[in-house]
C-alpha positions in Angstrom: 9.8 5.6 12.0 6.2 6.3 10.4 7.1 9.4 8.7 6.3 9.9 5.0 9.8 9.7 4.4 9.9 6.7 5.5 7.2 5.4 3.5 8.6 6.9 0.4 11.4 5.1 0.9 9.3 1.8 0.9 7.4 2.7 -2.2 11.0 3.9 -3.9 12.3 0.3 -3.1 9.2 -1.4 -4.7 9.5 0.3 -7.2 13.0 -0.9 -7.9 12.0 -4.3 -6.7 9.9 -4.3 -10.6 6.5 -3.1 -8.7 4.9 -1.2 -11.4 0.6 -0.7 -10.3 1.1 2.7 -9.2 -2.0 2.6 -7.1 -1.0 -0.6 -5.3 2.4 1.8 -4.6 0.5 4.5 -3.4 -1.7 1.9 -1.2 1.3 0.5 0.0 2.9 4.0 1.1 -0.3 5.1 2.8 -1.4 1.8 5.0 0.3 2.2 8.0 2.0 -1.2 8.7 3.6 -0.4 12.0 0.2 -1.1 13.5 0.3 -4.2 12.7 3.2 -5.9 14.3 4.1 -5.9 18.1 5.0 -2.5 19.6 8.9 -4.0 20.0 8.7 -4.6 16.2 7.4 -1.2 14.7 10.8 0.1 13.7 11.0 -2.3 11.2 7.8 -2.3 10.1 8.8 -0.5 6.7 11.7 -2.0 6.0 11.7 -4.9 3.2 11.2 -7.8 5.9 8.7 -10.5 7.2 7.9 -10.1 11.0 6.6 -12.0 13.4 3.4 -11.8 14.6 3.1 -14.7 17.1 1.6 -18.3 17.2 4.1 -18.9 14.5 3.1 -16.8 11.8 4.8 -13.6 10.4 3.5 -10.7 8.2 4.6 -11.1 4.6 7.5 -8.6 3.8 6.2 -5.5 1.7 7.6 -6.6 -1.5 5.6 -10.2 -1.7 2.4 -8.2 -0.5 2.8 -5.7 -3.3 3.6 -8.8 -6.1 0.6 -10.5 -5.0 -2.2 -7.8 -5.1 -0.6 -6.4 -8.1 -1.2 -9.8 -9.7 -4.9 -10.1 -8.0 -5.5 -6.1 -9.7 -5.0 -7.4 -13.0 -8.3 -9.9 -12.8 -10.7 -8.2 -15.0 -13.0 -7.5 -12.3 -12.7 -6.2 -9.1 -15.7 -7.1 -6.8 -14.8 -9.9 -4.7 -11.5 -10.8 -3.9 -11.1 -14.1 -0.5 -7.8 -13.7 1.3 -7.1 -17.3 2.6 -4.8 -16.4 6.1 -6.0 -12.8 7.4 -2.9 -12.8 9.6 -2.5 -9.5 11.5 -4.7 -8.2 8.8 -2.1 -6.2 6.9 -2.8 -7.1 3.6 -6.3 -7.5 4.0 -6.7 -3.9 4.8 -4.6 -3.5 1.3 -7.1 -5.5 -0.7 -9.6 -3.5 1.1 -8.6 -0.6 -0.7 -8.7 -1.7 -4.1 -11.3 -4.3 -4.0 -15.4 -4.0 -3.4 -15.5 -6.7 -0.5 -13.2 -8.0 0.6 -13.6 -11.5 2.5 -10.8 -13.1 4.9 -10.9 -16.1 6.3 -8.2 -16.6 8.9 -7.9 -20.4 11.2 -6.4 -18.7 14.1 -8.9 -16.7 16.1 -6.8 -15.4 18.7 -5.3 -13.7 15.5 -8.4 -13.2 14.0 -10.0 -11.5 16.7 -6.6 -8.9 16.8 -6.6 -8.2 13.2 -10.5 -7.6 13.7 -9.6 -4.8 16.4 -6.8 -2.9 13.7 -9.2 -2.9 11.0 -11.8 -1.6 12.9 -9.6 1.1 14.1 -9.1 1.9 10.1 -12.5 2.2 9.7 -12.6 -0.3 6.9 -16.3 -1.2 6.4 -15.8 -3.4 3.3 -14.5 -6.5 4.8 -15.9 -9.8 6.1 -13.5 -12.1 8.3 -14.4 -15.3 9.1 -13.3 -17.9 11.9 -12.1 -21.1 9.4 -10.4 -23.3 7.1 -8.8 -21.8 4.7 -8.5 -25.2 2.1 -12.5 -24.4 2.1 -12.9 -20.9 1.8 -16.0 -19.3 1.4 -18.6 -21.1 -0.6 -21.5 -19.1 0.9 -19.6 -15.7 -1.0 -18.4 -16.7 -4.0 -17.3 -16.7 -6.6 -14.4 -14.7 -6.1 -12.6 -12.4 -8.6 -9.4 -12.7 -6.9 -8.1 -15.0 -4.3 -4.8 -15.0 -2.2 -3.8 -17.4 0.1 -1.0 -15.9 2.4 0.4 -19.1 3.2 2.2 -22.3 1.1 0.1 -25.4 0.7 1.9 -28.6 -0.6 -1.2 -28.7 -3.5 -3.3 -26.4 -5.5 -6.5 -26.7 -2.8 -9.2 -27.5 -5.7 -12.2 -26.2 -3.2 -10.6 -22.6 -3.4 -10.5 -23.3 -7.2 -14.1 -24.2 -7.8 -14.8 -20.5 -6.0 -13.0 -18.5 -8.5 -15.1 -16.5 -11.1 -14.4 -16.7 -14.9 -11.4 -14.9 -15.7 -10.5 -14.8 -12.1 -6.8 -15.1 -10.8 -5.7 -17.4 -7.6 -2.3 -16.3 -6.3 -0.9 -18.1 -3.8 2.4 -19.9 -2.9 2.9 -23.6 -3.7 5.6 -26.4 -1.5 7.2 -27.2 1.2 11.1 -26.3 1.9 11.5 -25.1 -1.4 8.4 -22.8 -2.4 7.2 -20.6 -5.4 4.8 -18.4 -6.3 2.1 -18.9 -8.9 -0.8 -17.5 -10.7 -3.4 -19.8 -12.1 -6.2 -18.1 -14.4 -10.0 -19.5 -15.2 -10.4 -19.0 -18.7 -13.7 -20.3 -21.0 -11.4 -23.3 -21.9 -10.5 -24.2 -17.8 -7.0 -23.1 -15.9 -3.6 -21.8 -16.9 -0.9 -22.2 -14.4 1.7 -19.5 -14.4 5.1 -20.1 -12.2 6.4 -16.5 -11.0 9.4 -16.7 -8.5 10.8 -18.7 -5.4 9.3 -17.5 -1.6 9.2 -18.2 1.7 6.0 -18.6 3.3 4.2 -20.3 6.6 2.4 -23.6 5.7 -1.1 -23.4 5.1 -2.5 -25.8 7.7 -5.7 -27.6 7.4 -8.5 -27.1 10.5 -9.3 -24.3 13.4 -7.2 -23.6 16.4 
C-alpha cells in the first residue's frame, strides 16, 4: 500500500500524464500521502484520484497537485509561495519542500488544526498556516512568489493578485460547473493570463467556519 513500489508507480504515471520537473516527481514519490486521508481511505491514497477528506472537501488527485507546483516552480524565485485552501495539508507539505516558506491559509479550522498535527509529525519547520479567508490571503507576508489556491473561485480574487511579486505566478482554478485551470503572470508591463486545462475543484468560499 505505501511501498516504494507503489510510489513508483505514481511517479511512472505522472510521468506519462506530461509531468516533466523531475524534482517535483521525486517530491511527489517521497511525501507520503496515505497520511493524509482517513485510515478507511489509505489504499487509495496513491492511486490517480481525489479523496475525501470530510466537511466537504477532498485532497486533489496527484496529477492536479503535481501540474500546479510544477507551474508555481517555474516562477523565477522561490522564497515565498501562499497556498490559498491548506486542506489536509498534502500539498502544502509539497510546496514545503521546494519552497523557503511556505504560508497556508486554510478557512476551515477543524481542518486546519488536523493538517497542523500531520505536518508537525513531518517535522516541516518552514510553514506558516493561518486560520482565514482565503479571497484575502496574507497581506502581512507578502509578496508572494508563487500562489495556489486549491479551490475554484467564480473570479480572479484581485486581493490575492495585489500580493504576488514581480514575475510571480498565481495558479489556481477558475468557474463554477464547468472549471479550468490557469496561470496568470506579473510582468513589468501588468498580467498575462494563461488558460491550461479543464478540472474539477471544491468552490472556494468566502469567510471562516
Amino acid at each position: 500500500m505505501t511501498s516504494a513500489r507503489t510510489r513508483g508507480r505514481l511517479v511512472e504515471r505522472l510521468r506519462q500524464q506530461g509531468i516533466r520537473h523531475e524534482e517535483v516527481l521525486g517530491i511527489m514519490g517521497n511525501t507520503p500521502r496515505h497520511i493524509f486521508v482517513d485510515e478507511a481511505l489509505a489504499h487509495r491514497a496513491y492511486d490517480d484520484v481525489s479523496l475525501p477528506i470530510g466537511q466537504g472537501q477532498t485532497i486533489s488527485q496527484p496529477y492536479i497537485v503535481a501540474r500546479m507546483v510544477e507551474l508555481a516552480v517555474g516562477a523565477p524565485k522561490r522564497e515565498r509561495v501562499l497556498e490559498v485552501g491548506t486542506g489536509c495539508g498534502y500539498q502544502t507539505a509539497v510546496l514545503a519542500q521546494l519552497f523557503k516558506t511556505v504560508y497556508s491559509v486554510e478557512r476551515l479550522g477543524n481542518l486546519l488544526d488536523k493538517a497542523r498535527v500531520r505536518l508537525r509529525d513531518l517535522r516541516l519547520s518552514n510553514i506558516r498556516l493561518r486560520h482565514g479567508d482565503g479571497f484575502i490571503g496574507m497581506t502581512d507576508a507578502a509578496p508572494f512568489d508563487a500562489i495556489l489556491i486549491a479551490a475554484a473561485p467564480t473570479f480572479v480574487p484581485e486581493a490575492l493578485l495585489s500580493q504576488l511579486a514581480p514575475g510571480g505566478r498565481m495558479v489556481f482554478p477558475l468557474g463554477n460547473l464547468d472549471q479550468e485551470l490557469r496561470m496568470i503572470e506579473r510582468t513589468e508591463d501588468g498580467f498575462i493570463e494563461s488558460r491550461l486545462e479543464k478540472v474539477r475543484f471544491v468552490p472556494m468560499l468566502p469567510g471562516l467556519a
